[in-house]
N, C-alpha and C positions, 0 to 999 in steps of 0.2 A: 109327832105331828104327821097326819096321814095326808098325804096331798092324794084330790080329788081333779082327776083329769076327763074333759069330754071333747066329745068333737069340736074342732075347731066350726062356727058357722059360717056360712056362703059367702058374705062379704069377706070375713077375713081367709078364706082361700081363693077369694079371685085379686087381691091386693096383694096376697101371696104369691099367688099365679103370676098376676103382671111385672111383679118387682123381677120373681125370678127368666121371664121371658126378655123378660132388658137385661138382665146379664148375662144369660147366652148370646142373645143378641152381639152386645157389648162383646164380648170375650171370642165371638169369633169375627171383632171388627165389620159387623154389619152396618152399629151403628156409631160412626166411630167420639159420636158426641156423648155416650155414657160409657168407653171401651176403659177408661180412667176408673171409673167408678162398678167397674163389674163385680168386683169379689165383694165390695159393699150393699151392692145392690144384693147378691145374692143372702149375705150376711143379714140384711133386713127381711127376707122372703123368709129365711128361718124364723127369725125373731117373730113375727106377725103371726106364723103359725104358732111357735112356742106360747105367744100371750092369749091367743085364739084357742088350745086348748087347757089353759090355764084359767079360765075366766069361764063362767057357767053362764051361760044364756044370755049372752053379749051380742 
């Protein structure tokens, strides 16, 4: 099985972007309303990328 990888496209790196700017946020208690949820949040920034270049022309 040969998995076929592209760029992730523009929405799903600014969904990327924002999930993981709330976790630093978070994480260094800027904002202490997602500081719970920081490593999750960062956890989905990957995941969005990962499915973003998993998916062709999404």
């Amino acid at each position: 099985m040969k998995l076929k990888l592209s760029a992730p496209t523009q929405l799903f790196f600014i969904i990327a972007l924002i999930l993981a700017i709330l976790a630093l946020l978070g994480s260094f208690a800027v904002l202490p309303a997602v500081a719970g949820y920081s490593f999750w949040l960062a956890f989905a920034a990957w995941a969005v990328l990962a499915l973003g270049s998993l998916m062709k022309g999404a």
